[in-house]
C-alpha positions as CSV (number, residue, x, y, z in Angstrom):
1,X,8.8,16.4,16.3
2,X,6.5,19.4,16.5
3,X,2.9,18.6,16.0
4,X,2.3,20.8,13.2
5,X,4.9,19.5,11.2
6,X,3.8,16.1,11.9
7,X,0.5,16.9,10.4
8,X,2.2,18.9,7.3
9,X,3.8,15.7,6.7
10,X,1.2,13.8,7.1
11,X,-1.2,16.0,5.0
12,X,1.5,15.6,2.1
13,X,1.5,12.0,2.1
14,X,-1.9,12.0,1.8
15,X,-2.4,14.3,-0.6
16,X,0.6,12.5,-3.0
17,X,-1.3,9.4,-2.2
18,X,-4.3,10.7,-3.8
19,X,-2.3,11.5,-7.0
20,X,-4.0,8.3,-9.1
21,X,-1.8,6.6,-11.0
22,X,-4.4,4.4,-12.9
23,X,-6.3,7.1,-13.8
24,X,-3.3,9.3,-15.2
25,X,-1.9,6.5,-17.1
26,X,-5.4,5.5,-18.7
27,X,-5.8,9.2,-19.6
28,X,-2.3,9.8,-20.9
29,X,-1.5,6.6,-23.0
30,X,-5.7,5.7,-23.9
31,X,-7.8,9.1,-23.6
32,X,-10.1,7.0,-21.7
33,X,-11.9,8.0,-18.4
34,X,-11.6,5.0,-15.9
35,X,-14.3,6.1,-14.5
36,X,-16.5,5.3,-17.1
37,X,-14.4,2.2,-18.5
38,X,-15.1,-1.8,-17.1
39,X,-16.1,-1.4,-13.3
40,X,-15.9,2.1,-13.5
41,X,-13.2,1.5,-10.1
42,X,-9.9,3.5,-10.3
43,X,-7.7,0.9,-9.6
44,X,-5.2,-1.3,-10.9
45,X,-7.7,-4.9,-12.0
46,X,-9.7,-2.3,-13.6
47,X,-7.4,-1.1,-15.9
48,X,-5.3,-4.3,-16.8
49,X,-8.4,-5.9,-17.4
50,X,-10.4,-3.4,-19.7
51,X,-7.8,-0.4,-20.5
52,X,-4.0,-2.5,-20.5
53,X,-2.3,-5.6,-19.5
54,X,0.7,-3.4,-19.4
55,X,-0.7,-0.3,-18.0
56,X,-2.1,-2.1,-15.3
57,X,1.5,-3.8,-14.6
58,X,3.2,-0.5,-14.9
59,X,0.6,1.4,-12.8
60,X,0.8,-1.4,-10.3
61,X,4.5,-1.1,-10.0
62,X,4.5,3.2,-9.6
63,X,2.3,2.6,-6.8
64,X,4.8,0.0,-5.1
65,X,8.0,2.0,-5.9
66,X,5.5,5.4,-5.1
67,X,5.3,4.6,-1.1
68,X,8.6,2.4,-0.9
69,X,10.9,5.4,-2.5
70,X,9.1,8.0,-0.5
71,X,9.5,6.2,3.1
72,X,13.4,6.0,1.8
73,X,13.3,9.7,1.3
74,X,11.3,10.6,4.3
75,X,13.9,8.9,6.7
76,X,16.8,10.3,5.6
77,X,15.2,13.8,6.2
78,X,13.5,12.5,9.3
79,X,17.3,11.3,10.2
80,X,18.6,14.5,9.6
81,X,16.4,17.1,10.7
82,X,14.7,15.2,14.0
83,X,17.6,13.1,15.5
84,X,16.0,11.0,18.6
85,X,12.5,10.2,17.0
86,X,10.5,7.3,16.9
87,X,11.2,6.7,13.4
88,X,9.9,3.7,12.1
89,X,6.6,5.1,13.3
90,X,6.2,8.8,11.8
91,X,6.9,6.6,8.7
92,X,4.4,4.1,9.8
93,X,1.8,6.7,9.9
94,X,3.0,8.8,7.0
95,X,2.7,5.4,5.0
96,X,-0.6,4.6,5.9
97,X,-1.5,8.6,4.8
98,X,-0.4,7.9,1.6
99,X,-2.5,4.5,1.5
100,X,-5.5,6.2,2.8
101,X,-4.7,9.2,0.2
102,X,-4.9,6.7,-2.8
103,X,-8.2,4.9,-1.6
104,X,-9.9,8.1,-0.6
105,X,-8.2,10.9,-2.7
106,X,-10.2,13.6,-1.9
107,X,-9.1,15.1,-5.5
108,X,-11.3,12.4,-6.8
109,X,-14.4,12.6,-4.4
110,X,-13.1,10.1,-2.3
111,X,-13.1,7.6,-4.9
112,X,-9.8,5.9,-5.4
113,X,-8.2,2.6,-5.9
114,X,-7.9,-0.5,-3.2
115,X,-4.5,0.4,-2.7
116,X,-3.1,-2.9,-2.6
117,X,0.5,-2.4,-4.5
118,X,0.4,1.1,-2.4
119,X,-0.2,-1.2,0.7
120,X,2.6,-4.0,-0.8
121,X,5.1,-0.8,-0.8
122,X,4.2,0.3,3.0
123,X,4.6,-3.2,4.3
124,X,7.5,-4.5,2.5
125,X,9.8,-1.2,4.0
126,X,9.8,-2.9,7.0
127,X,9.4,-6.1,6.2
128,X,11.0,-6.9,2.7
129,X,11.6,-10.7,2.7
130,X,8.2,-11.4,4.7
131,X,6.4,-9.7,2.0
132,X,8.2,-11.3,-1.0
133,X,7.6,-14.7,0.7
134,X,3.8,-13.8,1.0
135,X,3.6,-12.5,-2.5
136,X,5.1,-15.6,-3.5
137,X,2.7,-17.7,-2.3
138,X,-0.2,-15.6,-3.3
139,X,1.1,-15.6,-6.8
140,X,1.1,-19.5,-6.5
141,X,-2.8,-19.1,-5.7
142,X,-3.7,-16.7,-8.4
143,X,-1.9,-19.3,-10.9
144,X,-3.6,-22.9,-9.6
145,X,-6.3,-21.7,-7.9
146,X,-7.9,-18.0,-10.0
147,X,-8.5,-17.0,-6.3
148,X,-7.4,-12.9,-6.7
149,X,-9.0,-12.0,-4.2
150,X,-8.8,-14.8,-1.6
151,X,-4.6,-14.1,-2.5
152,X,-5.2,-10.2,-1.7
153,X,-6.3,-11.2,1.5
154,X,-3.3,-13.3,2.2
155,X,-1.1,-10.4,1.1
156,X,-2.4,-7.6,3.7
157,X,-3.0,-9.9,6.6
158,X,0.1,-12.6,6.3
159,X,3.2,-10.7,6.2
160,X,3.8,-9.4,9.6
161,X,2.5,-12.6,10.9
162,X,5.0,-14.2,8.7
163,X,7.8,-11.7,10.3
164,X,6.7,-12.6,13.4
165,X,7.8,-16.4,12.8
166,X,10.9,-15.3,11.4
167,X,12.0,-13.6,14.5
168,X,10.8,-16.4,16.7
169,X,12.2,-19.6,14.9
170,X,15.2,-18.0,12.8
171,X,16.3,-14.8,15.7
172,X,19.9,-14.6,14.3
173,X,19.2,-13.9,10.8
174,X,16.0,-11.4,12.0
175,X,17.5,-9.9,15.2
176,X,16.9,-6.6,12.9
177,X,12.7,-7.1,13.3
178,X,10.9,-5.8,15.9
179,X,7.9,-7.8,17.6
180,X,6.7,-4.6,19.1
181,X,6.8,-3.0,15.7
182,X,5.6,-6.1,13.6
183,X,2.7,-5.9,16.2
184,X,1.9,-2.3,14.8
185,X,2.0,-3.9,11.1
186,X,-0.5,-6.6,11.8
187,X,-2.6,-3.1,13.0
188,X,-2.1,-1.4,9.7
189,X,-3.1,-4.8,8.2
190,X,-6.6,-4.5,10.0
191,X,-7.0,-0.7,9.3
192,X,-5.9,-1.4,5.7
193,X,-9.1,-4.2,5.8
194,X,-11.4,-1.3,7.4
195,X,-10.3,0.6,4.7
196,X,-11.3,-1.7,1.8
197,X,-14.4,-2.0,3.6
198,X,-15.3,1.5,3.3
199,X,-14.1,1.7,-0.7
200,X,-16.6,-1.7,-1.5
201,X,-19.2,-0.1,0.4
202,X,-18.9,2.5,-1.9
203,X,-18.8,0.8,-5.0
204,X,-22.4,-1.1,-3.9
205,X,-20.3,-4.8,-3.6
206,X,-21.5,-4.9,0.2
């Protein structure tokens, strides 16, 4: 694939990234500025908490089906218009522009969301059952335990680990997986952390 294109693309994903779905949803169903509602954070807790219970659920769900339907999309055309690319990862690293677009939209100042159901989208295109186990799991935590954010962490940083035992103990029903590639998903994992990093910084929490 040319360069340039690869930067187009990449430039798009950012910049639909960075199309907030918290904030239009607050705005079109509330009139309310998330900005200046609850923690004053664009993001999905934010609003369920202090705008919706089911705004937040619905805005948490675009932003899964956002990344997930637009990887889907972007390899069929990928498919068909650069046969004998590296495809899982152009869409690795459009992905991951779409996820840095929604935690630093530069529509928004650089303010954005944590991007974890953007993040839950990325992952789960390659690694669908890993992720719903994880998510599982994590759900169980938020339940017994209250610990949301001790079960975000499990969700970003678990998954490809959990791939990686899949392939290793159950190969037949995985042969599909990739260690190389699942490798490159426990990456993401740690820039999707750096990330996070750079958004609490910016909200004053660290």
């Amino acid at each position: 694939m040319n360069i340039f294109i690869a930067v187009g693309i990449g430039l798009i994903s950012y910049l639909i990234g960075g199309f907030s779905t918290c904030i239009i949803l607050a705005k079109s169903f509330k009139s309310l500025n998330l900005y200046k509602v609850g923690t004053g954070h664009p993001d999905t807790e934010n609003l369920f908490h202090n705008v919706s219970k089911s705004l937040g659920i619905l805005a948490g769900a675009i932003d899964f089906l956002k990344v997930y339907l637009y990887l889907m999309l972007l390899n069929v055309l990928l498919r068909e218009f650069f046969p004998g690319i590296n495809y899982e990862n152009y869409l690795l690293a459009f992905g991951f522009m779409m996820l840095l677009g929604h935690c630093l939209p530069v529509n928004h100042k650089f303010k954005g969301g944590r991007g974890l159901f953007t993040y839950i989208g990325l992952i789960s295109y390659f690694a669908f059952l890993p992720t719903l186990i994880v998510a599982f799991f994590a759900g169980l935590v938020v339940i017994f335990f209250k610990q949301v954010r001790f079960a975000q962490y499990m969700i970003v940083l678990l998954p490809s680990i959990v791939a990686h035992f899949c392939i290793s103990f159950f190969p037949v029903y995985f042969s599909d997986y990739n260690s190389v590639f699942l490798t490159k998903l426990l990456i993401a994992a740690f820039l999707m952390g750096v990330v996070n990093i750079i958004v609490s910084k910016k909200l004053g929490e660290i």
